[in-house]
PyMOL Python script that loads the backbone (N, CA, C, O; Angstrom):
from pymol import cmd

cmd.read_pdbstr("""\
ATOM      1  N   UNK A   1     127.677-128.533 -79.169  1.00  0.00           N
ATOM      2  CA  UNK A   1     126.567-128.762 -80.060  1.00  0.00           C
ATOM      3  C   UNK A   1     125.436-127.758 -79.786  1.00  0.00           C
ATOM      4  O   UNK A   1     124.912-127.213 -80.757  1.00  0.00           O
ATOM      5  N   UNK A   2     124.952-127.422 -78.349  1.00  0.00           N
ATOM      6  CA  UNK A   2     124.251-126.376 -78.161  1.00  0.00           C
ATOM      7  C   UNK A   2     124.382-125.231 -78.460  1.00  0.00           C
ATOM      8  O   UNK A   2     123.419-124.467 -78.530  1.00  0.00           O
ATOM      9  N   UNK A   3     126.260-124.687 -78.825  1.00  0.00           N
ATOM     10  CA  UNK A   3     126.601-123.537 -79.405  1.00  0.00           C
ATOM     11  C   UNK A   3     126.006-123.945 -80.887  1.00  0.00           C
ATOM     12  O   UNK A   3     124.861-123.548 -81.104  1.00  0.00           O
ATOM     13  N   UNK A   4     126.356-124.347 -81.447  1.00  0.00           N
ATOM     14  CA  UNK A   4     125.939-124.734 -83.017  1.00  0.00           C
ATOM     15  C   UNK A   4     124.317-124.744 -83.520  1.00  0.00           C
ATOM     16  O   UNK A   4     123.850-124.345 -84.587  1.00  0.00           O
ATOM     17  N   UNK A   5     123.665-125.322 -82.403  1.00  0.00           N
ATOM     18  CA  UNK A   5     122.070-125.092 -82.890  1.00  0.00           C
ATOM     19  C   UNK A   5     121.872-123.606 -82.546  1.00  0.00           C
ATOM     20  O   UNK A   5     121.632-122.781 -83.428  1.00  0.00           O
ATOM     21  N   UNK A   6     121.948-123.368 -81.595  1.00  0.00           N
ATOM     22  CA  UNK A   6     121.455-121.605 -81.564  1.00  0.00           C
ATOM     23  C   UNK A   6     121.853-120.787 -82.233  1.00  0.00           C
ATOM     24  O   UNK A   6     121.171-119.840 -82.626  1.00  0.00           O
ATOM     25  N   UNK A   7     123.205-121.004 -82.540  1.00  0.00           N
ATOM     26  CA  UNK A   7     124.008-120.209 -84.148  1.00  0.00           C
ATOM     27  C   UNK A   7     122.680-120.267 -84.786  1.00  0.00           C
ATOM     28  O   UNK A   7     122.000-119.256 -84.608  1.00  0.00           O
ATOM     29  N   UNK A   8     122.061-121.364 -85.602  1.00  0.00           N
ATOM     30  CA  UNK A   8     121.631-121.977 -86.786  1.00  0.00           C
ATOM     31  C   UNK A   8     120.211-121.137 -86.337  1.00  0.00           C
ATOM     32  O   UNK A   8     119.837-120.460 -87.295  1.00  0.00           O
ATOM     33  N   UNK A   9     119.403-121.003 -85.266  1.00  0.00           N
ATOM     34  CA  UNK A   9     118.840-120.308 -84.434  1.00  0.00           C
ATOM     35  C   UNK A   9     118.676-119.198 -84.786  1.00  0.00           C
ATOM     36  O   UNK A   9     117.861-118.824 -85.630  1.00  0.00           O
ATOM     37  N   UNK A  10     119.569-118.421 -84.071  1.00  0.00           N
ATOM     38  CA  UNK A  10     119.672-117.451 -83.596  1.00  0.00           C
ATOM     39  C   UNK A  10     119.473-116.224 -84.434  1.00  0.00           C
ATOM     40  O   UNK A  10     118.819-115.183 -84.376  1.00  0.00           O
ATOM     41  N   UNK A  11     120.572-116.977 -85.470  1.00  0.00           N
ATOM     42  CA  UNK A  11     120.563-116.248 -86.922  1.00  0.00           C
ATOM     43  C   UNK A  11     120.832-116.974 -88.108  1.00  0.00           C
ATOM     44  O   UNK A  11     121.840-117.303 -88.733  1.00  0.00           O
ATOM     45  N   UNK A  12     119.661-117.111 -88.210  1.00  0.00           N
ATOM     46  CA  UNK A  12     119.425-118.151 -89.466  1.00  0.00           C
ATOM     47  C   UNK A  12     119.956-117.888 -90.653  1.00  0.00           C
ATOM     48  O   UNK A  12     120.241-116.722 -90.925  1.00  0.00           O
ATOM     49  N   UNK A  13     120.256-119.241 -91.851  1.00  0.00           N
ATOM     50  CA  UNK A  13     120.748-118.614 -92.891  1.00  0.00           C
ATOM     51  C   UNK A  13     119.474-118.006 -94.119  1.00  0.00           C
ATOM     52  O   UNK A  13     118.446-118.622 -94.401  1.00  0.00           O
ATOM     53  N   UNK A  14     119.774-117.060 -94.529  1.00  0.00           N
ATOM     54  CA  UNK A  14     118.598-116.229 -94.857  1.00  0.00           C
ATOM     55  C   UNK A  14     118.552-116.745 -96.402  1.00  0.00           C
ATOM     56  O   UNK A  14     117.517-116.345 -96.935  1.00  0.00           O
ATOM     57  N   UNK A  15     119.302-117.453 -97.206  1.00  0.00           N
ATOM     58  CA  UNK A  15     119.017-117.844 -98.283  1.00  0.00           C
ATOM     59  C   UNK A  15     118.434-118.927 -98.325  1.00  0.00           C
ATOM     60  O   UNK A  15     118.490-119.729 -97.393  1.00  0.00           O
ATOM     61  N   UNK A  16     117.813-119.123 -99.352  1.00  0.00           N
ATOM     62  CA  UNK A  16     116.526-119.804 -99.718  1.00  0.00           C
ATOM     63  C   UNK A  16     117.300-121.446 -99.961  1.00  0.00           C
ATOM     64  O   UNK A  16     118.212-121.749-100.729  1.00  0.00           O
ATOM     65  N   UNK A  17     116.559-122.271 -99.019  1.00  0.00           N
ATOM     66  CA  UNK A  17     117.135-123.512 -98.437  1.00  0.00           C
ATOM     67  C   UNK A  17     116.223-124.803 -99.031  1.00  0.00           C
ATOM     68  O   UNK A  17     115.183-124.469 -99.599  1.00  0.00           O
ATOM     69  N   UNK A  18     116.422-125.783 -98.979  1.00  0.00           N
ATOM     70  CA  UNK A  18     115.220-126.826 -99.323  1.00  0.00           C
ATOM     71  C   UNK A  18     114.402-126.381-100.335  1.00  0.00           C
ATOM     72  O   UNK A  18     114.475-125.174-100.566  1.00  0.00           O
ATOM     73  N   UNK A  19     113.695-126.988-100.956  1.00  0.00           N
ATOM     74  CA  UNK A  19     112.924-127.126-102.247  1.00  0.00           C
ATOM     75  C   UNK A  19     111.509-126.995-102.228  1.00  0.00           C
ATOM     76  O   UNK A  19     110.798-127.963-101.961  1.00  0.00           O
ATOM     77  N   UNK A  20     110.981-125.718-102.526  1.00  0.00           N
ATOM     78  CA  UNK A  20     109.640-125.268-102.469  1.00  0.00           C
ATOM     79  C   UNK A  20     108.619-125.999-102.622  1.00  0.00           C
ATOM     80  O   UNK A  20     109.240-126.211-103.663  1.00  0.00           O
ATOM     81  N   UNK A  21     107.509-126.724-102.667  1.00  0.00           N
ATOM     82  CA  UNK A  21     106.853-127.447-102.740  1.00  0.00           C
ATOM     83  C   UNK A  21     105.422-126.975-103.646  1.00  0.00           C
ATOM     84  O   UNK A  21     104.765-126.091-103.096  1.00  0.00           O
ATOM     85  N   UNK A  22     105.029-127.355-104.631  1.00  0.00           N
ATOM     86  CA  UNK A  22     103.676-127.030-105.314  1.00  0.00           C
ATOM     87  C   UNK A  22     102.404-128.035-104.928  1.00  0.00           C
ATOM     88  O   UNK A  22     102.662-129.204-104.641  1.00  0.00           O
ATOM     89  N   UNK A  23     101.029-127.562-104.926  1.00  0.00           N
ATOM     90  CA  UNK A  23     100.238-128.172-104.704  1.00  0.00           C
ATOM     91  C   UNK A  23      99.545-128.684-105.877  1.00  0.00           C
ATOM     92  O   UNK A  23      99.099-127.901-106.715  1.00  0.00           O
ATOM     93  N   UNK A  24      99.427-129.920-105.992  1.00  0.00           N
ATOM     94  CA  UNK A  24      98.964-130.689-107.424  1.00  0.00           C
ATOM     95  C   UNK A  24      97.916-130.375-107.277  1.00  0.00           C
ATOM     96  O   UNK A  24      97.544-129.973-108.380  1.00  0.00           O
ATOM     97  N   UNK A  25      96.760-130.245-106.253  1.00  0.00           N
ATOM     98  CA  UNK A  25      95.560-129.669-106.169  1.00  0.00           C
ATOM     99  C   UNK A  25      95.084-128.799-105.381  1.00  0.00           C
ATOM    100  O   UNK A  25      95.869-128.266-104.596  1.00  0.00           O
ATOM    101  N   UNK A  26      93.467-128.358-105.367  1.00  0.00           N
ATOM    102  CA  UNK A  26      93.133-127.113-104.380  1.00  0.00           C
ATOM    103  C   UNK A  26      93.452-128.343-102.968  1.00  0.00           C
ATOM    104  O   UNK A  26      93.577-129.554-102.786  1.00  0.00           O
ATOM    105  N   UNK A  27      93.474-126.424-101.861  1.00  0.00           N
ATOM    106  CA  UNK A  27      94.073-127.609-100.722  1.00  0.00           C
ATOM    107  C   UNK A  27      93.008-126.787 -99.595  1.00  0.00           C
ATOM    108  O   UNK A  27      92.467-125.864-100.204  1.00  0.00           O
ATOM    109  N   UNK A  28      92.670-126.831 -98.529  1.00  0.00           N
ATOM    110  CA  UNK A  28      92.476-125.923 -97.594  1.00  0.00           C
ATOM    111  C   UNK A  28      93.245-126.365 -96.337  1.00  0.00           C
ATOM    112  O   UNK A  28      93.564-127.514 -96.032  1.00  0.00           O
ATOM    113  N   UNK A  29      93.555-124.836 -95.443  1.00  0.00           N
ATOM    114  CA  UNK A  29      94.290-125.296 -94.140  1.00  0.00           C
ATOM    115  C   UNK A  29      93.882-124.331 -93.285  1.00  0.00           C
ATOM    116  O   UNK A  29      94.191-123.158 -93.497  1.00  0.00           O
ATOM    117  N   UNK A  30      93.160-124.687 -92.243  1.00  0.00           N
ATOM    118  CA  UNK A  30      92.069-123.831 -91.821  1.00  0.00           C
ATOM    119  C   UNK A  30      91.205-123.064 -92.225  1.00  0.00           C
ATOM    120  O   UNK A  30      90.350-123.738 -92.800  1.00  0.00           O
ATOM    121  N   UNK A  31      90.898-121.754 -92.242  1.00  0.00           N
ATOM    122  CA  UNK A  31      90.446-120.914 -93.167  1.00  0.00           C
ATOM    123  C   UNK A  31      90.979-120.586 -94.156  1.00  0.00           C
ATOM    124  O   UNK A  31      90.285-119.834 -94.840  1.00  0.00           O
ATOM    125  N   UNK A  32      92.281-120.905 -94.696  1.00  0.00           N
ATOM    126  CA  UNK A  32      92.414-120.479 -95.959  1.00  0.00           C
ATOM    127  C   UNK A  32      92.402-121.673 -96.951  1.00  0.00           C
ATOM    128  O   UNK A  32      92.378-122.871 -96.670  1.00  0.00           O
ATOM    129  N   UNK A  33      92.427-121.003 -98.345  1.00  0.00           N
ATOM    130  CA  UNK A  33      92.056-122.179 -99.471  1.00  0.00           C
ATOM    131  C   UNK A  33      93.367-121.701-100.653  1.00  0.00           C
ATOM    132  O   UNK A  33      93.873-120.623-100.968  1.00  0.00           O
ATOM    133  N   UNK A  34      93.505-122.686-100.940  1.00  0.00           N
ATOM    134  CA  UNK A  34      95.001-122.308-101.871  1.00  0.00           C
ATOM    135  C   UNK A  34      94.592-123.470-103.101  1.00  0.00           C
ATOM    136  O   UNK A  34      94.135-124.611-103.027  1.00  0.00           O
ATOM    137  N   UNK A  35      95.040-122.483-104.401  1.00  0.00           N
ATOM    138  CA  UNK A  35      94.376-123.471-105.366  1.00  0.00           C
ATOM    139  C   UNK A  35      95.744-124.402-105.802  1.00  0.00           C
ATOM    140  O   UNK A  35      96.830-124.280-105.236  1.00  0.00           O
ATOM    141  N   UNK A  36      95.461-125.397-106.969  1.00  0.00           N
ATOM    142  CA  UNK A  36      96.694-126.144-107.422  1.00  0.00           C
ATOM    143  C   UNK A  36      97.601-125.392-107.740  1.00  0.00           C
ATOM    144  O   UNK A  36      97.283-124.209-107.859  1.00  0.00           O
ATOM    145  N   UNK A  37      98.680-125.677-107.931  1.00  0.00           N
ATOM    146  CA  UNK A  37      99.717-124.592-108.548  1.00  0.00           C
ATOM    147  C   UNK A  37     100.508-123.547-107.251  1.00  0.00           C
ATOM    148  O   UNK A  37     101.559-122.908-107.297  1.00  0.00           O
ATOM    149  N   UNK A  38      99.797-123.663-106.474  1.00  0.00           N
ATOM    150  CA  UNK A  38     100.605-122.461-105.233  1.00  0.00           C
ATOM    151  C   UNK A  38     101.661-123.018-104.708  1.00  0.00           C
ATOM    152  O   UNK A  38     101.720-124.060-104.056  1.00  0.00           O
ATOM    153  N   UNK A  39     102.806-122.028-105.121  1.00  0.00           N
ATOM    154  CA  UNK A  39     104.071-122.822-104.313  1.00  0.00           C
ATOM    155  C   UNK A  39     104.473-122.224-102.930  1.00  0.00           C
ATOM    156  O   UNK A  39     104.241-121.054-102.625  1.00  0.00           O
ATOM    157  N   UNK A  40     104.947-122.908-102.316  1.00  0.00           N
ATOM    158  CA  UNK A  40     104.879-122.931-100.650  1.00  0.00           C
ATOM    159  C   UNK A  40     106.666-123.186-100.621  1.00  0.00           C
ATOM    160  O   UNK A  40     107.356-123.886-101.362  1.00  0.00           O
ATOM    161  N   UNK A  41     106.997-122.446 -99.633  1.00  0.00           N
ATOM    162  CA  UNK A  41     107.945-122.470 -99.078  1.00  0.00           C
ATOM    163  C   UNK A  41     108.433-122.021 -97.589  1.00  0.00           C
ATOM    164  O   UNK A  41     107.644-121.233 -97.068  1.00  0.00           O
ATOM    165  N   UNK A  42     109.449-122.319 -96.878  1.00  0.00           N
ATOM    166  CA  UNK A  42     109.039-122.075 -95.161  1.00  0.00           C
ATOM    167  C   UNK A  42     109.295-120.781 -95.154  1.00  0.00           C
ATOM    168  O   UNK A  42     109.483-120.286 -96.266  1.00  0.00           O
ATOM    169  N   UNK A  43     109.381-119.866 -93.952  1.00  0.00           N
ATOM    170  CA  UNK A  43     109.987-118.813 -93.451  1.00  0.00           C
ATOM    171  C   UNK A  43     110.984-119.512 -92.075  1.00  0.00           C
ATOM    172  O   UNK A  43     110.657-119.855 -90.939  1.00  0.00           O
ATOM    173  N   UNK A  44     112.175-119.519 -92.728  1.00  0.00           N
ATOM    174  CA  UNK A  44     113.830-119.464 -91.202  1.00  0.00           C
ATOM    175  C   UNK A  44     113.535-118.856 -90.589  1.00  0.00           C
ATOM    176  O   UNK A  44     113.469-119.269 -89.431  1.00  0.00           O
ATOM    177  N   UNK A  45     113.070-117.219 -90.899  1.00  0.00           N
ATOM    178  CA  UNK A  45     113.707-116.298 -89.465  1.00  0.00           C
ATOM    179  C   UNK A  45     112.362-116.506 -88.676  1.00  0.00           C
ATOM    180  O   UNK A  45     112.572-116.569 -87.465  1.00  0.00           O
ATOM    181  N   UNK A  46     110.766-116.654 -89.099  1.00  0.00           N
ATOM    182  CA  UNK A  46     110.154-116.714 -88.972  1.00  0.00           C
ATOM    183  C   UNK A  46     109.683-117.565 -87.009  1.00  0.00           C
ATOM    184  O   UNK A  46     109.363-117.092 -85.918  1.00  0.00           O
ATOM    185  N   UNK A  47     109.957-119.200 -87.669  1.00  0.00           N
ATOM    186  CA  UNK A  47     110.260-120.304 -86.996  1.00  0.00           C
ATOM    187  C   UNK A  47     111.258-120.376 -85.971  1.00  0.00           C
ATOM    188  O   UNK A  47     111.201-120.733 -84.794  1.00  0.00           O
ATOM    189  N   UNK A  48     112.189-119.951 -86.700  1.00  0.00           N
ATOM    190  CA  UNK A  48     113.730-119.876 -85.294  1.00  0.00           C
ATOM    191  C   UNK A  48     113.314-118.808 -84.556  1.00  0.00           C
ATOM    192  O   UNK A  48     113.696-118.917 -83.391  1.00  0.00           O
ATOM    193  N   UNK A  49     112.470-117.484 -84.841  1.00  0.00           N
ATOM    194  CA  UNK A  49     112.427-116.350 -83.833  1.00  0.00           C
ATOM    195  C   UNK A  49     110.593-116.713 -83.148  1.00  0.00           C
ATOM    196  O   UNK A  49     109.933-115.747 -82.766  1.00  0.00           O
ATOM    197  N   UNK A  50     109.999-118.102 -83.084  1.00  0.00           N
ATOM    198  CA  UNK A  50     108.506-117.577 -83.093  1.00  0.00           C
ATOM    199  C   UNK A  50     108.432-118.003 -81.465  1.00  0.00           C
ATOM    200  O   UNK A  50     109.191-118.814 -80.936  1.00  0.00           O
ATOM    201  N   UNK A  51     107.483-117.365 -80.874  1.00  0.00           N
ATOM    202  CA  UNK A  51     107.845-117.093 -79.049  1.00  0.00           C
ATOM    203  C   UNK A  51     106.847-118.436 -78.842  1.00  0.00           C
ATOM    204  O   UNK A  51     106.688-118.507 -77.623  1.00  0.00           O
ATOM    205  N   UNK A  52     106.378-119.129 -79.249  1.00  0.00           N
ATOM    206  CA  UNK A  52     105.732-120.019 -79.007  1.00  0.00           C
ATOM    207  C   UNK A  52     106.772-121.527 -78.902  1.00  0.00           C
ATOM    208  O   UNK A  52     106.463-122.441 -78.138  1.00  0.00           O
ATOM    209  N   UNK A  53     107.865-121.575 -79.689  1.00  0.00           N
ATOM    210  CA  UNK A  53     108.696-122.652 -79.617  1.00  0.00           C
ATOM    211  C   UNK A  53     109.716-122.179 -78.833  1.00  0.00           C
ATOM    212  O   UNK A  53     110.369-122.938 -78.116  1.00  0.00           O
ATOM    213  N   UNK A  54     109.981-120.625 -78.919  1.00  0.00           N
ATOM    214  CA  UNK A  54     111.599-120.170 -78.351  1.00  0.00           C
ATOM    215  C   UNK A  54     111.435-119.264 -77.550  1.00  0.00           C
ATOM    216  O   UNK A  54     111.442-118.165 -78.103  1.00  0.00           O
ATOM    217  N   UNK A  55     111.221-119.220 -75.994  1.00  0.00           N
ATOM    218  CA  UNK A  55     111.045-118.346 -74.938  1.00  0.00           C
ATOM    219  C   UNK A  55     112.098-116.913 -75.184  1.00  0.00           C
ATOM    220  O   UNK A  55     113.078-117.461 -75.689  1.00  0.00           O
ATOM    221  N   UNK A  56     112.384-115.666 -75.125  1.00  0.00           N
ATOM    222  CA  UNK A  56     113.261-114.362 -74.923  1.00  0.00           C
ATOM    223  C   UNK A  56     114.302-115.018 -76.527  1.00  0.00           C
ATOM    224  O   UNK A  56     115.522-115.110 -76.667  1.00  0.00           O
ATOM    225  N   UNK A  57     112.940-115.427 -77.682  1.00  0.00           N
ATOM    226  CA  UNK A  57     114.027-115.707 -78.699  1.00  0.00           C
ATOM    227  C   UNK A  57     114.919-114.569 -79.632  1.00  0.00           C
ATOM    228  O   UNK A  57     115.753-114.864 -80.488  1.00  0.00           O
ATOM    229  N   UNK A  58     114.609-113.540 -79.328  1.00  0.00           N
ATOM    230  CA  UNK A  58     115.870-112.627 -79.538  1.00  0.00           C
ATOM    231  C   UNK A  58     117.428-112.969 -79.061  1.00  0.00           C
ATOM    232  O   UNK A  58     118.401-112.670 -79.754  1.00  0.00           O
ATOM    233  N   UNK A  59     117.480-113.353 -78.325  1.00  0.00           N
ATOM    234  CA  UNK A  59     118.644-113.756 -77.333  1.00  0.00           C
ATOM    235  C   UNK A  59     119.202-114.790 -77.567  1.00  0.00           C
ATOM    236  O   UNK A  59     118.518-115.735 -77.960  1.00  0.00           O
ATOM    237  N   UNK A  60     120.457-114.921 -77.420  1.00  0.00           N
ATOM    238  CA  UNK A  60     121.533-116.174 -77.757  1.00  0.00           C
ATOM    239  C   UNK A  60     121.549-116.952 -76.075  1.00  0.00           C
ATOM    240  O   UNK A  60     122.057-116.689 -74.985  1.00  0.00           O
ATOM    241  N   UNK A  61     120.626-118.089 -76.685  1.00  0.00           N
ATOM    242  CA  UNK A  61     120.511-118.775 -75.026  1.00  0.00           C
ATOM    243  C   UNK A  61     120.871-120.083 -75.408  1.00  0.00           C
ATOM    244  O   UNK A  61     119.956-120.882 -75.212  1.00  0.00           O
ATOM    245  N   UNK A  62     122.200-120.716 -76.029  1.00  0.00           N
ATOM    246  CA  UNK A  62     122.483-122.122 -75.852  1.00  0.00           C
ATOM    247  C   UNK A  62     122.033-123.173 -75.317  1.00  0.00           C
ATOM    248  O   UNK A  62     121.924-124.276 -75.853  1.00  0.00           O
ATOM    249  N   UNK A  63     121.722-122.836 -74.107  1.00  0.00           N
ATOM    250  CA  UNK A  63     121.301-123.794 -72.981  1.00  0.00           C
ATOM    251  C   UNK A  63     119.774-124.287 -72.985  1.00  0.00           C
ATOM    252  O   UNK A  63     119.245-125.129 -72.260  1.00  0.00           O
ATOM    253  N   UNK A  64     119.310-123.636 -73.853  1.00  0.00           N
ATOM    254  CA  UNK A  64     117.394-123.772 -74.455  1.00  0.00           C
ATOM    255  C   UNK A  64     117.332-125.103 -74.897  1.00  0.00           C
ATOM    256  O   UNK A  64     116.325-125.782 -74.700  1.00  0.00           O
ATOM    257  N   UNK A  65     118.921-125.791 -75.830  1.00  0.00           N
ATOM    258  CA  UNK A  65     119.337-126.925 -76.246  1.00  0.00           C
ATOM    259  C   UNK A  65     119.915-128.260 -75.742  1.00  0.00           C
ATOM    260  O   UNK A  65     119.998-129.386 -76.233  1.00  0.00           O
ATOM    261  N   UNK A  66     120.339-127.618 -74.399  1.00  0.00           N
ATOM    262  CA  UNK A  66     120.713-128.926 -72.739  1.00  0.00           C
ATOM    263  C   UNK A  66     119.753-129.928 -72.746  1.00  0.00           C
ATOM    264  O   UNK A  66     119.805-130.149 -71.536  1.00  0.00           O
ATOM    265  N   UNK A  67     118.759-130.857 -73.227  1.00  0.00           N
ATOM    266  CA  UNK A  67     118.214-131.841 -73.419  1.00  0.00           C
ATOM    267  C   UNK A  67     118.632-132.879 -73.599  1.00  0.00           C
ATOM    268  O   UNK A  67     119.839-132.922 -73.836  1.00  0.00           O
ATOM    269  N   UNK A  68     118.090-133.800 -73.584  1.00  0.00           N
ATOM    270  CA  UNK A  68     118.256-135.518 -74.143  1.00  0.00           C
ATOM    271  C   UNK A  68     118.208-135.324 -75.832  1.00  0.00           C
ATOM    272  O   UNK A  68     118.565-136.285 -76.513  1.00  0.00           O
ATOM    273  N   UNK A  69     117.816-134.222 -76.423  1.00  0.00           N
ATOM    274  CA  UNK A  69     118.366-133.977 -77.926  1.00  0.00           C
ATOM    275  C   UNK A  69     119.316-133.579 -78.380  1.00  0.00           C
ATOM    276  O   UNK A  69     119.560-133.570 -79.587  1.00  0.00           O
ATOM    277  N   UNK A  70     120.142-133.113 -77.369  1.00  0.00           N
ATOM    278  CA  UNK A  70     121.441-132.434 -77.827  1.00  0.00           C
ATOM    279  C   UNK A  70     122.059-132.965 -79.073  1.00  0.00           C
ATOM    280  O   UNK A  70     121.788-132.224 -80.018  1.00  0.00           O
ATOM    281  N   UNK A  71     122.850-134.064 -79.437  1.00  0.00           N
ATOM    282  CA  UNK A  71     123.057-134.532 -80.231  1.00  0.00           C
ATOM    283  C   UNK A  71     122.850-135.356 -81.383  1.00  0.00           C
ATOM    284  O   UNK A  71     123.697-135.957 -82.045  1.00  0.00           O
ATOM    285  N   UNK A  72     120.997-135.276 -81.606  1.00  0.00           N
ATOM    286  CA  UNK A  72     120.371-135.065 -82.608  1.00  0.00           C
ATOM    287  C   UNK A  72     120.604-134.163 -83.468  1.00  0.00           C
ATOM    288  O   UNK A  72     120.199-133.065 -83.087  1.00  0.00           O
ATOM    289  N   UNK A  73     121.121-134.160 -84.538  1.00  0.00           N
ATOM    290  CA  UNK A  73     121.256-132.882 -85.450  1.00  0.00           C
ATOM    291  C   UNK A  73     120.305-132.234 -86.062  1.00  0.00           C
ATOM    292  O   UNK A  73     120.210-131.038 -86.335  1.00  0.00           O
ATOM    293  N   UNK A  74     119.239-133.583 -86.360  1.00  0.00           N
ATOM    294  CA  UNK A  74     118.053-132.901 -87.203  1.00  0.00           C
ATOM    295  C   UNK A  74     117.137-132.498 -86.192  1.00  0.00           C
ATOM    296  O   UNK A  74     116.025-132.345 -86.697  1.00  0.00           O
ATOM    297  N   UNK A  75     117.147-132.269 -84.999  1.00  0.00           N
ATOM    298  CA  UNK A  75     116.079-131.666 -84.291  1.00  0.00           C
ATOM    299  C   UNK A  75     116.509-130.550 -83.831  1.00  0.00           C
ATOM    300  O   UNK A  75     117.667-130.289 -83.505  1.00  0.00           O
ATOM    301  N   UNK A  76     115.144-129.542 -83.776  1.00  0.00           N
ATOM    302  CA  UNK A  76     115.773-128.273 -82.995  1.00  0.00           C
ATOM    303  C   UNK A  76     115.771-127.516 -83.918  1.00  0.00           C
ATOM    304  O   UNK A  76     115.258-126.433 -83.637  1.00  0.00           O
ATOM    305  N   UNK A  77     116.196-127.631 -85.109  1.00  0.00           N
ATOM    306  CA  UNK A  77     116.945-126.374 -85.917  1.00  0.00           C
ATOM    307  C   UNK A  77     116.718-126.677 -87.158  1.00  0.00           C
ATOM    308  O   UNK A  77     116.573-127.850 -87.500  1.00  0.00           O
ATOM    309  N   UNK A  78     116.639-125.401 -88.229  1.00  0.00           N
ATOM    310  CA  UNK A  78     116.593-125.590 -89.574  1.00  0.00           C
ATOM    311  C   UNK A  78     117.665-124.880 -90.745  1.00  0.00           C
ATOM    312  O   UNK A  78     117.627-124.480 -91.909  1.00  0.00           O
ATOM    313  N   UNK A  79     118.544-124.998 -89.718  1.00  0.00           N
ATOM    314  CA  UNK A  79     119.833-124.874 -90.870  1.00  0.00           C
ATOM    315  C   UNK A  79     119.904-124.797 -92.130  1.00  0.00           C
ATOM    316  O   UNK A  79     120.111-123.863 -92.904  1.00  0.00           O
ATOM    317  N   UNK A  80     119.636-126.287 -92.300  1.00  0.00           N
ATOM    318  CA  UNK A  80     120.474-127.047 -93.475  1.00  0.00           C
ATOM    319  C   UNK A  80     118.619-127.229 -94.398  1.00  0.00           C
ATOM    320  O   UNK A  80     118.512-128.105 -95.256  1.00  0.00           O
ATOM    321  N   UNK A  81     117.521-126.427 -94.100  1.00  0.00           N
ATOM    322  CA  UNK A  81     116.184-126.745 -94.681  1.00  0.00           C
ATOM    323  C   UNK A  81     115.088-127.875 -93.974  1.00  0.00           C
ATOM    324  O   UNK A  81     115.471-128.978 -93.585  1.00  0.00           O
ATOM    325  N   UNK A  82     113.913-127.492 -93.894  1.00  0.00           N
ATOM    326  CA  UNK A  82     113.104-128.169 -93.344  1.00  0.00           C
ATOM    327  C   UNK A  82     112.717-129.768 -93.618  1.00  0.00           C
ATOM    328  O   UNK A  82     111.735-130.221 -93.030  1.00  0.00           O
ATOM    329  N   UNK A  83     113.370-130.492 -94.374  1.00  0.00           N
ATOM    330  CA  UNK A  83     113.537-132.315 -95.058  1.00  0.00           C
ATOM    331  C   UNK A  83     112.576-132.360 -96.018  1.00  0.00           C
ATOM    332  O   UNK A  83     111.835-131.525 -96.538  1.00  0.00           O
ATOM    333  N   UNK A  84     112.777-133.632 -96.141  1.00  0.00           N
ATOM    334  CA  UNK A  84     112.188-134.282 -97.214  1.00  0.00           C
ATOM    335  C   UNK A  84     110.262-134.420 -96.708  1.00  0.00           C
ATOM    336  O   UNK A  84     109.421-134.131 -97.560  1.00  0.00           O
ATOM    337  N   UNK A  85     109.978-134.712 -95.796  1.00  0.00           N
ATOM    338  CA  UNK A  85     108.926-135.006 -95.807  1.00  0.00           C
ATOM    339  C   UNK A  85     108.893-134.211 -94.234  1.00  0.00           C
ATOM    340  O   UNK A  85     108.917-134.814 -93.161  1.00  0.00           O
ATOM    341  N   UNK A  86     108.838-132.821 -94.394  1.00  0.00           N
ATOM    342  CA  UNK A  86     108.454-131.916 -93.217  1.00  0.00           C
ATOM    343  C   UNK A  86     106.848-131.659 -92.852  1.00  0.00           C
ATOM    344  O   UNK A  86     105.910-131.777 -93.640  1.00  0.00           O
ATOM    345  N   UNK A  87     106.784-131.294 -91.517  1.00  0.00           N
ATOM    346  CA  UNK A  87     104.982-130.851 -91.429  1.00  0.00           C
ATOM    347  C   UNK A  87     104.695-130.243 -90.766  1.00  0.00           C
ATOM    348  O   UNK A  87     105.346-130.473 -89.747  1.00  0.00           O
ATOM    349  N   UNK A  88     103.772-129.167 -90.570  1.00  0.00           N
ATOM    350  CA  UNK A  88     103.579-128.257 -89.633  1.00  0.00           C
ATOM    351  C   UNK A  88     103.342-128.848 -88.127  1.00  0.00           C
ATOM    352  O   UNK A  88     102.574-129.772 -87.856  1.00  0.00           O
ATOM    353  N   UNK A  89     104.208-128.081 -87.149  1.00  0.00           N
ATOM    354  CA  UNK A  89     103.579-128.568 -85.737  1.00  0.00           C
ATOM    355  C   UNK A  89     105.062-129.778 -85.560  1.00  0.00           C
ATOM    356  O   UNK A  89     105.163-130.329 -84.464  1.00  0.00           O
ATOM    357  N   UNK A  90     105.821-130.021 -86.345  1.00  0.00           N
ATOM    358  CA  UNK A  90     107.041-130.591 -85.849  1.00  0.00           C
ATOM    359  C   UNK A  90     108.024-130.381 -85.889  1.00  0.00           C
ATOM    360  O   UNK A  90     108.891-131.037 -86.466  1.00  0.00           O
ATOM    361  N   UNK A  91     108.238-128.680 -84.833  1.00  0.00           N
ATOM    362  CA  UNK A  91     109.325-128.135 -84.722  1.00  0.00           C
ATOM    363  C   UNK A  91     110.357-128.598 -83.818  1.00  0.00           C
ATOM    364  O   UNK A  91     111.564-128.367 -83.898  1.00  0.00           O
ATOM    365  N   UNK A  92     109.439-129.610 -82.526  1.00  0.00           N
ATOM    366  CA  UNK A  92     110.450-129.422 -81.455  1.00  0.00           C
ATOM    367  C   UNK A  92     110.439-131.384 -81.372  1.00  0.00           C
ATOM    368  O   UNK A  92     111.163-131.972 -80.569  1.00  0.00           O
TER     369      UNK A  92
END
""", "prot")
cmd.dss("prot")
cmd.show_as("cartoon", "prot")
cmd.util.cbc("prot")
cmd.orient("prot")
């Protein structure tokens, strides 16, 4: 299973996954301001490669996944798209 999340990882699938999301109204998120209508969607390679969740994340390190989550599917990884009701800050 740890081979399988870092696959999903490592090298993400680069086509456009899960369902973009529009904002029914103006929104702000920190300094920036985004009016109604802006559609939002994640960045994969972005997230799976960002050094803040994934230490030497260039690298195929399986074992990053040896936890008490191992066999959680939906944690860890964004394969299969970020869900139904995703949110920033709940990657790990």
């Amino acid at each position: 299973m740890a081979v399988i999340k870092e696959s999903l990882r490592w090298r993400p699938n680069m086509i456009p996954t899960g369902m973009p999301r529009v904002l029914i109204e103006d929104d702000t998120w920190g300094p920036y301001r985004f009016e109604k209508g802006t559609i939002f969607t994640w960045n994969s390679w972005g997230i799976s490669h960002s050094e803040e969740e994934y230490n030497d994340n260039g690298s195929f390190i399986p074992e990053r996944f040896m936890n008490e989550k191992l066999y959680d599917v939906l944690q860890d990884q964004f394969g299969f798209g970020m869900g139904k009701l995703s949110t920033p800050g709940t990657f790990s």
